[in-house]
CHARMM internal coordinates of N, CA and C (Angstrom, degrees):
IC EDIT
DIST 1 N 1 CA 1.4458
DIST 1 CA 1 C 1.5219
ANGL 1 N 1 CA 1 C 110.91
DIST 1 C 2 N 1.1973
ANGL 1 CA 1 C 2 N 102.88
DIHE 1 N 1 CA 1 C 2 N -50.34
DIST 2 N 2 CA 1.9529
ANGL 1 C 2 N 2 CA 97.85
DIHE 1 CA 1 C 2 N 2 CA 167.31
DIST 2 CA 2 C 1.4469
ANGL 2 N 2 CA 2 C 114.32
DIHE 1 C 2 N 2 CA 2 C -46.29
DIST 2 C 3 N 1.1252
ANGL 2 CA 2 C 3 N 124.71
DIHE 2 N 2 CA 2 C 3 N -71.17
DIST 3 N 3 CA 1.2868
ANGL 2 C 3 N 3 CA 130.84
DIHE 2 CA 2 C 3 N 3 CA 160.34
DIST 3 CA 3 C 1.7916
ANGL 3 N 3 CA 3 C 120.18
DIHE 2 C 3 N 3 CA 3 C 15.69
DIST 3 C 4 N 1.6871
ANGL 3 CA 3 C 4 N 76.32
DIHE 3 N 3 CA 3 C 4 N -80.16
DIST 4 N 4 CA 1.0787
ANGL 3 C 4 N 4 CA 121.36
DIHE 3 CA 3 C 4 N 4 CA -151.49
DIST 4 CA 4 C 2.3520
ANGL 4 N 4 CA 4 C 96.17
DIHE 3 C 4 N 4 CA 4 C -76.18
DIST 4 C 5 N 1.6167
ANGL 4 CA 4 C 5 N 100.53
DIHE 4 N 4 CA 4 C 5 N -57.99
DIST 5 N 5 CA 1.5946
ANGL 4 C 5 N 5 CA 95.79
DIHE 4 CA 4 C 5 N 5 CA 164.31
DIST 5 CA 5 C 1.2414
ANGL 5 N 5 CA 5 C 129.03
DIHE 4 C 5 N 5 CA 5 C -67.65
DIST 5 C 6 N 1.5889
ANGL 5 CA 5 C 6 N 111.88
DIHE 5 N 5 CA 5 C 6 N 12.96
DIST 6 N 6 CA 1.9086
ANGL 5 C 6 N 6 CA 110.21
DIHE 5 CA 5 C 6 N 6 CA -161.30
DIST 6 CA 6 C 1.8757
ANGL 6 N 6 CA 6 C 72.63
DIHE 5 C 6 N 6 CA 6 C -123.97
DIST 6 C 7 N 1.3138
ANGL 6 CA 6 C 7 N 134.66
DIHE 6 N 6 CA 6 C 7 N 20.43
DIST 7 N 7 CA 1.6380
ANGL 6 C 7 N 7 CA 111.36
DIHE 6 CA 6 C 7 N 7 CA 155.28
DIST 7 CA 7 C 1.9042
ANGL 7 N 7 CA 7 C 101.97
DIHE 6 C 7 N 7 CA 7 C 97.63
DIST 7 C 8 N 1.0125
ANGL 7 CA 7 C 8 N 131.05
DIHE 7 N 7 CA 7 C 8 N 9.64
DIST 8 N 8 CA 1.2000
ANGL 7 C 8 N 8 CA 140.40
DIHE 7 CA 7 C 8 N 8 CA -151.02
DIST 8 CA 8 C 2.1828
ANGL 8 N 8 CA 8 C 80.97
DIHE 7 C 8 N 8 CA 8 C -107.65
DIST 8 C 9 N 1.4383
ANGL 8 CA 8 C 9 N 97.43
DIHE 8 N 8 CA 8 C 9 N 133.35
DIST 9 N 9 CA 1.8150
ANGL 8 C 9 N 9 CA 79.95
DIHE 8 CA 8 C 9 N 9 CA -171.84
DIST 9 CA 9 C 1.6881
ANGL 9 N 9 CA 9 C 109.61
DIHE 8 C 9 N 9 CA 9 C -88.76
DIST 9 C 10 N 1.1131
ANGL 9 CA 9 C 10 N 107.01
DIHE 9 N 9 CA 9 C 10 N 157.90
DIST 10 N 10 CA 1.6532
ANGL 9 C 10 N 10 CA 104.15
DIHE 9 CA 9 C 10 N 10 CA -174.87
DIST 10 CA 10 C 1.6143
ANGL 10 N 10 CA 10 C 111.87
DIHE 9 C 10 N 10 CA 10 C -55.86
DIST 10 C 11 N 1.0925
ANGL 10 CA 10 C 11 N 138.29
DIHE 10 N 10 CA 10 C 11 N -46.39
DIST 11 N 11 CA 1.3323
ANGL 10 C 11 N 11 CA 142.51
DIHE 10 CA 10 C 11 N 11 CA 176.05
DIST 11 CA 11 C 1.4185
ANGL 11 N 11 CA 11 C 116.55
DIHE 10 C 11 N 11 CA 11 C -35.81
DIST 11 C 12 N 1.5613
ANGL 11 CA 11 C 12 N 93.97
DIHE 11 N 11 CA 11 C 12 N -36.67
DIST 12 N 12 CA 1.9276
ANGL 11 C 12 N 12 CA 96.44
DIHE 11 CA 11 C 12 N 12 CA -168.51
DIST 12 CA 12 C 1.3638
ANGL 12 N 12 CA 12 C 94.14
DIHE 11 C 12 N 12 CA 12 C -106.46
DIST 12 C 13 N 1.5846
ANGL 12 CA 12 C 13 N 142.39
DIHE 12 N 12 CA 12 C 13 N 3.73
DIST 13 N 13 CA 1.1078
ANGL 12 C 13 N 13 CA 122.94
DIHE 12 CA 12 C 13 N 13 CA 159.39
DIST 13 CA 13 C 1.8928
ANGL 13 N 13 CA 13 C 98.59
DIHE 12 C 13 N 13 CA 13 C -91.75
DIST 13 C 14 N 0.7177
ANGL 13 CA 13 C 14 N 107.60
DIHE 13 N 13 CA 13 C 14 N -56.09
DIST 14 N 14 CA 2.0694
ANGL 13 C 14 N 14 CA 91.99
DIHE 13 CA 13 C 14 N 14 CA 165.37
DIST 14 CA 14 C 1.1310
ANGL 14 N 14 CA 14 C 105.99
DIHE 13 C 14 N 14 CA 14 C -11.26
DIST 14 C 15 N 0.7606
ANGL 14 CA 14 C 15 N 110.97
DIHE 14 N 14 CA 14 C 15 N -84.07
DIST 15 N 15 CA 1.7164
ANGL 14 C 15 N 15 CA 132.87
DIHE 14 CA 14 C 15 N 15 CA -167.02
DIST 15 CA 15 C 1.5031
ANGL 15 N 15 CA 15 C 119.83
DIHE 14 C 15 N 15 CA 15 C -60.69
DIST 15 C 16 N 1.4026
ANGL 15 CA 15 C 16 N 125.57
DIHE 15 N 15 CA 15 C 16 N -12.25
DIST 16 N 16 CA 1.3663
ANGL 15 C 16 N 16 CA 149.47
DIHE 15 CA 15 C 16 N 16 CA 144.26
DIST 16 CA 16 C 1.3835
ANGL 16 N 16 CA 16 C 119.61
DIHE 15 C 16 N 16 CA 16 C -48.62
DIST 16 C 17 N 1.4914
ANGL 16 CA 16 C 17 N 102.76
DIHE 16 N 16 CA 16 C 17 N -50.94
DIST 17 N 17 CA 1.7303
ANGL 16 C 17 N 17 CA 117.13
DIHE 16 CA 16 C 17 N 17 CA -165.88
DIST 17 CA 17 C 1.4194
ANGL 17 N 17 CA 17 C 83.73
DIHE 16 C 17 N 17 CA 17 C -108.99
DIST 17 C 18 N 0.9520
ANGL 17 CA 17 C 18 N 156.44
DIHE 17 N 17 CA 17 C 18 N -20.31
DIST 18 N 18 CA 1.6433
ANGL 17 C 18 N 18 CA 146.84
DIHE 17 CA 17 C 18 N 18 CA 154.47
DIST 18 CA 18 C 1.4262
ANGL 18 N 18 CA 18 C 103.70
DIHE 17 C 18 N 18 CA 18 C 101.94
DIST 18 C 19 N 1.1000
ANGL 18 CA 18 C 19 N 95.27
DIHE 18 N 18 CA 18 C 19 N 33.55
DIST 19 N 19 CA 1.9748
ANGL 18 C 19 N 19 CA 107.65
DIHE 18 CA 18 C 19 N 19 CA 170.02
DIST 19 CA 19 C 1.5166
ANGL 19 N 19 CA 19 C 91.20
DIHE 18 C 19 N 19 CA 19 C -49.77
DIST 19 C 20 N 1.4836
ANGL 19 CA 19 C 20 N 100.83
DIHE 19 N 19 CA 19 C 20 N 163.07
DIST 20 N 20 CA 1.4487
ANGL 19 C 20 N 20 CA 115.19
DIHE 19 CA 19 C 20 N 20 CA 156.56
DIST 20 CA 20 C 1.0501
ANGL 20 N 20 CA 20 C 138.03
DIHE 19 C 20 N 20 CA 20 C -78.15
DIST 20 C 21 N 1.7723
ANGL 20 CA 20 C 21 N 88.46
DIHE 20 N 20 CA 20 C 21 N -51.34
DIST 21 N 21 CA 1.6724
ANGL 20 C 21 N 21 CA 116.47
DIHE 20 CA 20 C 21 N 21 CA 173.55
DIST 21 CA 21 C 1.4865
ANGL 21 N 21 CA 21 C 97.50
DIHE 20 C 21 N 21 CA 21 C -134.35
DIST 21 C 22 N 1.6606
ANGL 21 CA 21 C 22 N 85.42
DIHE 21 N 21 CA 21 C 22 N 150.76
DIST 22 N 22 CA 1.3354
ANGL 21 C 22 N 22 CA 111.69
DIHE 21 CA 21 C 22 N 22 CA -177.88
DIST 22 CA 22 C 1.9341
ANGL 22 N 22 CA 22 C 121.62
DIHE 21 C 22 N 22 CA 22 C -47.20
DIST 22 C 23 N 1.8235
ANGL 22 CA 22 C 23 N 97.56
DIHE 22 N 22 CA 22 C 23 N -44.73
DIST 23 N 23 CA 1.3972
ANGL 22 C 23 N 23 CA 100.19
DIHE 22 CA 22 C 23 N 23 CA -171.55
DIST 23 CA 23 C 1.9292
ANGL 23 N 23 CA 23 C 97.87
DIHE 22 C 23 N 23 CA 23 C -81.98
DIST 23 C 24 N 0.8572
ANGL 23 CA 23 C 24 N 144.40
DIHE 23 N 23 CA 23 C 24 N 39.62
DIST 24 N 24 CA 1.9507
ANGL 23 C 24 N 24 CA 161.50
DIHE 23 CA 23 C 24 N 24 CA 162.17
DIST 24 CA 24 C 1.8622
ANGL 24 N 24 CA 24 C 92.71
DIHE 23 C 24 N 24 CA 24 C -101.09
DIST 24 C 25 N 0.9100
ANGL 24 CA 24 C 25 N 113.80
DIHE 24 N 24 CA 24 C 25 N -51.16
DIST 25 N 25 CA 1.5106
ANGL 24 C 25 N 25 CA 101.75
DIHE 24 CA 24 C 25 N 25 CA 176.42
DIST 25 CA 25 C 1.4429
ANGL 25 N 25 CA 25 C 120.94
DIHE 24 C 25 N 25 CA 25 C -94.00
DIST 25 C 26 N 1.3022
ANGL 25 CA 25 C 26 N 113.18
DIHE 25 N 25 CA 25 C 26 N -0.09
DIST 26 N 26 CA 1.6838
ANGL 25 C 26 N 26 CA 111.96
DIHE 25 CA 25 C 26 N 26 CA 171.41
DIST 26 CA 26 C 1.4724
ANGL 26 N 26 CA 26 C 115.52
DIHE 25 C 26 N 26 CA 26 C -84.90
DIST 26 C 27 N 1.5133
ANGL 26 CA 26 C 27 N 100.34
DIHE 26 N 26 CA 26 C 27 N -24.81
DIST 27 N 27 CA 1.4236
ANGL 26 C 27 N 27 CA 103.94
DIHE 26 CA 26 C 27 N 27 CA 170.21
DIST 27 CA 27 C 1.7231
ANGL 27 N 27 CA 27 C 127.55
DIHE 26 C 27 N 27 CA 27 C -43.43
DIST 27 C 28 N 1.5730
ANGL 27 CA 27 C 28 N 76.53
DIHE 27 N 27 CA 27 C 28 N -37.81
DIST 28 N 28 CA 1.8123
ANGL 27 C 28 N 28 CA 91.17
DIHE 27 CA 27 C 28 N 28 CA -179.21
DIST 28 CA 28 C 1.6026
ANGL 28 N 28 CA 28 C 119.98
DIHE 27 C 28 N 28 CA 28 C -95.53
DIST 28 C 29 N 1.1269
ANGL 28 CA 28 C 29 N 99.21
DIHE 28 N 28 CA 28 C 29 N 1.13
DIST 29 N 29 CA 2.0354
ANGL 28 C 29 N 29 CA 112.23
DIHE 28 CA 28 C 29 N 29 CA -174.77
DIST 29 CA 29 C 1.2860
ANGL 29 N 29 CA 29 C 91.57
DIHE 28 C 29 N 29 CA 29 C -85.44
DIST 29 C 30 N 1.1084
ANGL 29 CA 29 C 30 N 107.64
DIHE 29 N 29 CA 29 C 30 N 133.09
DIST 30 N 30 CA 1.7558
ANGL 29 C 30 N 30 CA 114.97
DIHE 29 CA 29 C 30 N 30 CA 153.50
DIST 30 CA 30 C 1.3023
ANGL 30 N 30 CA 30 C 112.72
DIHE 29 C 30 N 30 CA 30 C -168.02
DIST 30 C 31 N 1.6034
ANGL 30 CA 30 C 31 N 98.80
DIHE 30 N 30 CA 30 C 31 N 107.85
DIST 31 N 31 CA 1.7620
ANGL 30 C 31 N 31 CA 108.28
DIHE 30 CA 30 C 31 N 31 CA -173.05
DIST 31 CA 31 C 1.4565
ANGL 31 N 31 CA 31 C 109.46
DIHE 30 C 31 N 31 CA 31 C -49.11
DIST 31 C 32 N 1.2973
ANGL 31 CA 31 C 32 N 111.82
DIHE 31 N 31 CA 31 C 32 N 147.15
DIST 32 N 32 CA 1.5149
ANGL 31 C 32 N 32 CA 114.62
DIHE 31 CA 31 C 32 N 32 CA 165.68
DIST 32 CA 32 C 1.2988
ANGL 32 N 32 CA 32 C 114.28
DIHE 31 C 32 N 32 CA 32 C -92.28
DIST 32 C 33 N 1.1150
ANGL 32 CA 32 C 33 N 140.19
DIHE 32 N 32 CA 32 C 33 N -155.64
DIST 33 N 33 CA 1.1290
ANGL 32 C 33 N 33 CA 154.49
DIHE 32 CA 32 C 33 N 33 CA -124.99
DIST 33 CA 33 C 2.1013
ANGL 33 N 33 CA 33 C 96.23
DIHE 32 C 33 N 33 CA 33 C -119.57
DIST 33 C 34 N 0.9857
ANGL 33 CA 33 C 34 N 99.50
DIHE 33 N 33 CA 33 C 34 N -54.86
DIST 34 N 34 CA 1.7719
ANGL 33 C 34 N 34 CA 114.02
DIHE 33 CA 33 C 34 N 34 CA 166.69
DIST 34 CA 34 C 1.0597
ANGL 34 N 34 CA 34 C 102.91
DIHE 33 C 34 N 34 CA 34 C -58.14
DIST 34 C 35 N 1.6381
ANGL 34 CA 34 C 35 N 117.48
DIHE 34 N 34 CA 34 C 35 N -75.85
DIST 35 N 35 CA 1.3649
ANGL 34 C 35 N 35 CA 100.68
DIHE 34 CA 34 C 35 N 35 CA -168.12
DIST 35 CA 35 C 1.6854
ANGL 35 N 35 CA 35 C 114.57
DIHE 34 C 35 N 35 CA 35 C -52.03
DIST 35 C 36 N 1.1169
ANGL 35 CA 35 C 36 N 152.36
DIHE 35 N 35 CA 35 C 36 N -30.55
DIST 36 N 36 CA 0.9349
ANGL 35 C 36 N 36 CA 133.98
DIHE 35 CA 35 C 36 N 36 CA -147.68
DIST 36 CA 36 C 1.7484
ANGL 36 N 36 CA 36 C 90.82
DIHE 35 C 36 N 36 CA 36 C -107.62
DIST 36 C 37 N 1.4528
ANGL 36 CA 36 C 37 N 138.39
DIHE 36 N 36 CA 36 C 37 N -6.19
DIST 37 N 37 CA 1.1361
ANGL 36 C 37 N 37 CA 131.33
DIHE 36 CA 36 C 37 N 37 CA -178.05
DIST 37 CA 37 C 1.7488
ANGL 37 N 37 CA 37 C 93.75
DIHE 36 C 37 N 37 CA 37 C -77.60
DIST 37 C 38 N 1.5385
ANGL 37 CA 37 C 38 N 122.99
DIHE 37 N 37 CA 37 C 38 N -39.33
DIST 38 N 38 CA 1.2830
ANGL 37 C 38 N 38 CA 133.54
DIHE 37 CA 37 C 38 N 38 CA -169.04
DIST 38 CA 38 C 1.1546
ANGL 38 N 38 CA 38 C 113.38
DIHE 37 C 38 N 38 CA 38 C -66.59
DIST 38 C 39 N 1.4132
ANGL 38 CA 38 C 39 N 125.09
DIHE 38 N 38 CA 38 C 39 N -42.42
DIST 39 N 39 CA 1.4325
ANGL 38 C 39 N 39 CA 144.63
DIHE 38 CA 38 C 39 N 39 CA 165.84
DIST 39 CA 39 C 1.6843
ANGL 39 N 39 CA 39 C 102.89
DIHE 38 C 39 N 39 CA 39 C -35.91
DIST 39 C 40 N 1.5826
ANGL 39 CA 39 C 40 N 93.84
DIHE 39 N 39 CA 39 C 40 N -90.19
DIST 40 N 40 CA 1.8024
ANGL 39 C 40 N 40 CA 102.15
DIHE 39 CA 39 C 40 N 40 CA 170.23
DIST 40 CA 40 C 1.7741
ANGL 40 N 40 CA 40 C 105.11
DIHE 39 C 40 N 40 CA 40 C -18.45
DIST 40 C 41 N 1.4084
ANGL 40 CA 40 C 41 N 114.42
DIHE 40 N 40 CA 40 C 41 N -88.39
DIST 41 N 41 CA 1.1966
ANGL 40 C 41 N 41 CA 130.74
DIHE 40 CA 40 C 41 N 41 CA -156.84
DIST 41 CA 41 C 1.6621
ANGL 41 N 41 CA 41 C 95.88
DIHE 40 C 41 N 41 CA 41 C -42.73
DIST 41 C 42 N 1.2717
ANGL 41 CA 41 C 42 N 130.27
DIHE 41 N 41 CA 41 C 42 N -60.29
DIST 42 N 42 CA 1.4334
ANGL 41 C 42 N 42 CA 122.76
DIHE 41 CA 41 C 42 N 42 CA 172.70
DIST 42 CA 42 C 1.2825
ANGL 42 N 42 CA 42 C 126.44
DIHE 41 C 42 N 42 CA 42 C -41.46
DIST 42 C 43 N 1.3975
ANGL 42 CA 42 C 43 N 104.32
DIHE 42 N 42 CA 42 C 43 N -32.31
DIST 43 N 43 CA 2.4061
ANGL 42 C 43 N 43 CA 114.07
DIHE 42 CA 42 C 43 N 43 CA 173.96
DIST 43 CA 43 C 1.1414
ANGL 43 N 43 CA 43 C 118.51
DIHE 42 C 43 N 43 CA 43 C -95.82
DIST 43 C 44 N 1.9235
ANGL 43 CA 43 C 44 N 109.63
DIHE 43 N 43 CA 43 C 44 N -4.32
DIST 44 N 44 CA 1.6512
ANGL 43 C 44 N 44 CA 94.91
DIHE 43 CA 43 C 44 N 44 CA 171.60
DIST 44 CA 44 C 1.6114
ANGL 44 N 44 CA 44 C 100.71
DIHE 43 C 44 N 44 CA 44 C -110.24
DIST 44 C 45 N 1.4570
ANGL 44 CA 44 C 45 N 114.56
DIHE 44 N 44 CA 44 C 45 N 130.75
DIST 45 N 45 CA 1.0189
ANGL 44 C 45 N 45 CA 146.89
DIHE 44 CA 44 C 45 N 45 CA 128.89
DIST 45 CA 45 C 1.9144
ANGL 45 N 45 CA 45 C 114.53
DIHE 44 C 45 N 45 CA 45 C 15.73
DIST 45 C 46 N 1.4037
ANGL 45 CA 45 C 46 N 127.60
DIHE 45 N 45 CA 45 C 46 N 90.00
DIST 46 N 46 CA 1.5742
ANGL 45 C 46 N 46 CA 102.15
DIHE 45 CA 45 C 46 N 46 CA -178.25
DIST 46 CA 46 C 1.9289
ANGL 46 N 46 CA 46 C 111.63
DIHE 45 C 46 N 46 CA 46 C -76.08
DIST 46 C 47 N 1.0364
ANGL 46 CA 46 C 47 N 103.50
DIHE 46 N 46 CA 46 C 47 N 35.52
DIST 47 N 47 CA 1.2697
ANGL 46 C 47 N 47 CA 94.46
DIHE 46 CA 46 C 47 N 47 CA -170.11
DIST 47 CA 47 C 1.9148
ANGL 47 N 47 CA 47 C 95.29
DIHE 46 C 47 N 47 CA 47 C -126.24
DIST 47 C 48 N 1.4363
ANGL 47 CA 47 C 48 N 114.36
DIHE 47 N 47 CA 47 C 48 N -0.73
DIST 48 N 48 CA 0.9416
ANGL 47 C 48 N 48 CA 111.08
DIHE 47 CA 47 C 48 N 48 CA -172.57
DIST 48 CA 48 C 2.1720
ANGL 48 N 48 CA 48 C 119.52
DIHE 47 C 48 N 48 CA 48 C -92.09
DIST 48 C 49 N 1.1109
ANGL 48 CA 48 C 49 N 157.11
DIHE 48 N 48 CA 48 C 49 N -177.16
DIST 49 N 49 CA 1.2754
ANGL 48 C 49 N 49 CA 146.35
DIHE 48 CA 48 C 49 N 49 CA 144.40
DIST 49 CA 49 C 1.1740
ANGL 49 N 49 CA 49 C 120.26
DIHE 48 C 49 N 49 CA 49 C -34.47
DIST 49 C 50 N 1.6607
ANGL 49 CA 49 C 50 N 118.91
DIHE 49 N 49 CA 49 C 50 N -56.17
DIST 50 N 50 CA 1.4475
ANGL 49 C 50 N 50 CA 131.13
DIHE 49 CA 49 C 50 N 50 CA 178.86
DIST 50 CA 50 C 1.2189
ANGL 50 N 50 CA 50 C 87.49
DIHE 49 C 50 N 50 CA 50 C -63.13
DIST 50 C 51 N 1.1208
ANGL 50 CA 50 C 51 N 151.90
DIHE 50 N 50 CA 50 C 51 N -95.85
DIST 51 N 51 CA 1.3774
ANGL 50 C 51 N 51 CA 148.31
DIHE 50 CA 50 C 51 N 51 CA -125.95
DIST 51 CA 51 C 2.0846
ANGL 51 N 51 CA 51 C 106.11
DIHE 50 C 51 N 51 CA 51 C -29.19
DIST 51 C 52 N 1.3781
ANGL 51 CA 51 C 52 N 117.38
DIHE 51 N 51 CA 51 C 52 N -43.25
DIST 52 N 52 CA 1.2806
ANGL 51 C 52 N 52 CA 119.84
DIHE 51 CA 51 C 52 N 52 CA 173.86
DIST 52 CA 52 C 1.3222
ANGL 52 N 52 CA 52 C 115.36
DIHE 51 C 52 N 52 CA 52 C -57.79
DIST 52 C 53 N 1.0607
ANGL 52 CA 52 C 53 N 130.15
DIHE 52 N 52 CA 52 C 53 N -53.67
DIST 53 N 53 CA 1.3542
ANGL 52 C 53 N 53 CA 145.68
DIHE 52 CA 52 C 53 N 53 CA -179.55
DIST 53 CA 53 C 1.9135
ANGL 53 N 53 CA 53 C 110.94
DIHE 52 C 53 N 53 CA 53 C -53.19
DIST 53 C 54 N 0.9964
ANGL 53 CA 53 C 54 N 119.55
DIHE 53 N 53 CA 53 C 54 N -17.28
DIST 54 N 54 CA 1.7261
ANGL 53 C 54 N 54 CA 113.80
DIHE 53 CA 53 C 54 N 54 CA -176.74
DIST 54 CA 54 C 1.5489
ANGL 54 N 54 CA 54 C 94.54
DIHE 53 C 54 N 54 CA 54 C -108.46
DIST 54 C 55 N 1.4880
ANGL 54 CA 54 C 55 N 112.43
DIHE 54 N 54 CA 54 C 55 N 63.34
DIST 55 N 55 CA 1.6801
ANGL 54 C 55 N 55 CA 109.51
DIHE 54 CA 54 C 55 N 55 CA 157.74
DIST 55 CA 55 C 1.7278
ANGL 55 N 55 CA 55 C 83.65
DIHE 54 C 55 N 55 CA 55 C -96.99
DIST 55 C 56 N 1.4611
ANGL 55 CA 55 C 56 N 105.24
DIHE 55 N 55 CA 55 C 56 N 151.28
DIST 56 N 56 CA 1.2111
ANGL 55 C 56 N 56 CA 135.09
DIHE 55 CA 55 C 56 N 56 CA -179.58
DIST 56 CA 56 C 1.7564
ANGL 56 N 56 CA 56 C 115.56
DIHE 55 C 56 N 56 CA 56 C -66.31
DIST 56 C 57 N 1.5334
ANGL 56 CA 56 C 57 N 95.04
DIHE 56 N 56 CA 56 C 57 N -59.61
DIST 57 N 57 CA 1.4316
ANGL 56 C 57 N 57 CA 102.51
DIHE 56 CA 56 C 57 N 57 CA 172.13
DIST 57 CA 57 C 1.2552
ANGL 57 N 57 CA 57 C 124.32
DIHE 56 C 57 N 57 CA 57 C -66.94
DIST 57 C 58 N 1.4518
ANGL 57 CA 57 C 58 N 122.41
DIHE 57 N 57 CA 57 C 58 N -2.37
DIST 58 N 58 CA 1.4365
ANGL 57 C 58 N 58 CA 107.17
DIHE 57 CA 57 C 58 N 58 CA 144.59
DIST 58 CA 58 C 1.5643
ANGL 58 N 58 CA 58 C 138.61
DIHE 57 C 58 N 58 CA 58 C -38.09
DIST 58 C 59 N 0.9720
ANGL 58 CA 58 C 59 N 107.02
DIHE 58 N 58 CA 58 C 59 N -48.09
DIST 59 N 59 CA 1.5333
ANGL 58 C 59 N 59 CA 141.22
DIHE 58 CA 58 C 59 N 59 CA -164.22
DIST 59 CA 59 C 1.8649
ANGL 59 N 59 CA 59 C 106.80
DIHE 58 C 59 N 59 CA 59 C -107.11
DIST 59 C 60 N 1.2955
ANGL 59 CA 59 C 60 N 119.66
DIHE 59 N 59 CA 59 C 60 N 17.46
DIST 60 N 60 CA 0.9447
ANGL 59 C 60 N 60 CA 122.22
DIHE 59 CA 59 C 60 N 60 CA 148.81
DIST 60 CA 60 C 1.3783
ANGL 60 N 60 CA 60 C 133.69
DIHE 59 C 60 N 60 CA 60 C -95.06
DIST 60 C 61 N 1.2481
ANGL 60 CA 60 C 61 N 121.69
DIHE 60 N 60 CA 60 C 61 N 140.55
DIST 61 N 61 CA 2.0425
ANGL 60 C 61 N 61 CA 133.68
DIHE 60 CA 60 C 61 N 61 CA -153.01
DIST 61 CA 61 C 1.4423
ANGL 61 N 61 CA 61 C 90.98
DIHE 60 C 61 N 61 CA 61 C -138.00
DIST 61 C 62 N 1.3152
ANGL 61 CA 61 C 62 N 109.02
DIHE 61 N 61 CA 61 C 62 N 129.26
DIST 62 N 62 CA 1.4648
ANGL 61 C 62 N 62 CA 109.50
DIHE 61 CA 61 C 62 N 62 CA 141.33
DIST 62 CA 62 C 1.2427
ANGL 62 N 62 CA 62 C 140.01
DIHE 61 C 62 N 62 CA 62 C -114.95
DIST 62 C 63 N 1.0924
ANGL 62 CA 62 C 63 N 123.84
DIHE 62 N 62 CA 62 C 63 N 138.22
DIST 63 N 63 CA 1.7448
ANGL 62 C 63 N 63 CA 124.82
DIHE 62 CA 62 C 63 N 63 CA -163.61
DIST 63 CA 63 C 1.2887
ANGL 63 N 63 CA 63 C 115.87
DIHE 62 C 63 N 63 CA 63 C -16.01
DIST 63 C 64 N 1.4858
ANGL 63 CA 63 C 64 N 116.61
DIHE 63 N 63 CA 63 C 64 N -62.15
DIST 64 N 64 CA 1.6771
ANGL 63 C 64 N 64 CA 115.48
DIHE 63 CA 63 C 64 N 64 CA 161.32
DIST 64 CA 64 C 1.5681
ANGL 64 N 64 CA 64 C 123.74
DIHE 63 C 64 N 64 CA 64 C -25.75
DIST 64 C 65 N 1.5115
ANGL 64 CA 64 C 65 N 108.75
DIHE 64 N 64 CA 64 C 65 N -64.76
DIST 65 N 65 CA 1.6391
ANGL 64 C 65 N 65 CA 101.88
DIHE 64 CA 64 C 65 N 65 CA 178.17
DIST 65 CA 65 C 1.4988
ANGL 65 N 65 CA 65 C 104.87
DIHE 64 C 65 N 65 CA 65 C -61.70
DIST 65 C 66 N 1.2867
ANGL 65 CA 65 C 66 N 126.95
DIHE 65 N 65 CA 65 C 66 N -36.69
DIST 66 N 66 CA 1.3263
ANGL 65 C 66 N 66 CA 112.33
DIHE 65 CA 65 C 66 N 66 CA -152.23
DIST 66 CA 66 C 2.1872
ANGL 66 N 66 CA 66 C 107.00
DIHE 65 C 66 N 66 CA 66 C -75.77
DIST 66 C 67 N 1.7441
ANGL 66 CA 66 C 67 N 83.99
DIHE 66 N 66 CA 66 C 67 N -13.08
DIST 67 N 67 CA 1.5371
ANGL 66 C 67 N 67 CA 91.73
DIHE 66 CA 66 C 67 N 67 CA -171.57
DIST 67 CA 67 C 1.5307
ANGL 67 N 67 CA 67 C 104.09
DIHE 66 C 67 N 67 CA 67 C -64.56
DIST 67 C 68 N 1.1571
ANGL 67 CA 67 C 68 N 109.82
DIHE 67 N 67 CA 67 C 68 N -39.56
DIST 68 N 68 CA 1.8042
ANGL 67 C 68 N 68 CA 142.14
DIHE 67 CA 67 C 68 N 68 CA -148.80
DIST 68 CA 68 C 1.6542
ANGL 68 N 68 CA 68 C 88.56
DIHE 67 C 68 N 68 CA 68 C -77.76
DIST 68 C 69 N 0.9626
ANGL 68 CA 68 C 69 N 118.00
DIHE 68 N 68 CA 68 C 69 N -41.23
DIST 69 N 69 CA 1.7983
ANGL 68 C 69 N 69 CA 125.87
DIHE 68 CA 68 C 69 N 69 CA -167.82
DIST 69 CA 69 C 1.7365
ANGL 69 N 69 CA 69 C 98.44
DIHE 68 C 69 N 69 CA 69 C -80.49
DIST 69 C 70 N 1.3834
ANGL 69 CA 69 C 70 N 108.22
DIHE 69 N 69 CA 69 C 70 N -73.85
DIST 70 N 70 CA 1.7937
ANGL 69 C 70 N 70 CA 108.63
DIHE 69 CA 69 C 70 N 70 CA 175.53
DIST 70 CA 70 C 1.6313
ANGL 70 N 70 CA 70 C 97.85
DIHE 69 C 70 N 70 CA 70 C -39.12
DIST 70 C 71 N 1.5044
ANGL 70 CA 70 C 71 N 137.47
DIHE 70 N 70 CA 70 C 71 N -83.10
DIST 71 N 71 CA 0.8291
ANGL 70 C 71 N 71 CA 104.90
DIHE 70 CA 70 C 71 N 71 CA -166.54
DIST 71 CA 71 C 1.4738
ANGL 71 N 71 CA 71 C 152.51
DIHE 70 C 71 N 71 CA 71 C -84.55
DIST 71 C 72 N 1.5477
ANGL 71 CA 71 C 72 N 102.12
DIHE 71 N 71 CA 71 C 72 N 25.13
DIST 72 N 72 CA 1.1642
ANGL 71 C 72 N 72 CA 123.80
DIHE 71 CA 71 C 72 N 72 CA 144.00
DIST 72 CA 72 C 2.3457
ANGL 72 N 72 CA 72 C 122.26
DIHE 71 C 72 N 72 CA 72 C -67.71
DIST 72 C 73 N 0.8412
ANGL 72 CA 72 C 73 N 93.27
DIHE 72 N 72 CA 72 C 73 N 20.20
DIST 73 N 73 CA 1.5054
ANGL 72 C 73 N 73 CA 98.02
DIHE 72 CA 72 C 73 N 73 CA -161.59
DIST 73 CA 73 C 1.6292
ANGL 73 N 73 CA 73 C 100.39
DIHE 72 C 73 N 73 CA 73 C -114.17
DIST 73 C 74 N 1.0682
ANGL 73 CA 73 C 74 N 118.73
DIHE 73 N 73 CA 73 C 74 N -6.60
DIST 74 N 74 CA 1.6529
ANGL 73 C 74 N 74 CA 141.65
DIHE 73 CA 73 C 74 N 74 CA -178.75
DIST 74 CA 74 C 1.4775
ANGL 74 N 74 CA 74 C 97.90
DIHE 73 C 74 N 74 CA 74 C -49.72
END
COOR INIT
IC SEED 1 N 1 CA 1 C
IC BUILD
């Protein structure tokens, strides 16, 4: 999975771990949350509206707020 979230392409990590077939190592892929914000940000367009909107630190929480929110949920 490091590999695989640090840009390394799925085919050649198969073929690393000596899969046979490709879908034996998809079993175990599953983008996180980054990778797939990075993904987006690479297919949208900077010339487009969205393009402003995918700063990262939007969407950053830290344990504190997130404590403050759950126990608001009472």
């Amino acid at each position: 999975m490091h590999l695989y979230q640090n840009g390394m392409d799925l085919t050649l990590v198969s073929q690393w771990l000596g899969h046979l077939n490709l879908e034996t190592t998809q079993i175990y892929a599953h983008a996180d949350t980054e990778h797939k914000r990075a993904a987006i940000a690479a297919a949208t367009p900077s010339d487009t509206p969205l393009y402003s909107k995918l700063n990262p630190e939007r969407f950053t929480v830290n344990d504190e707020e997130i404590l403050k929110r759950l126990v608001g949920l009472r």
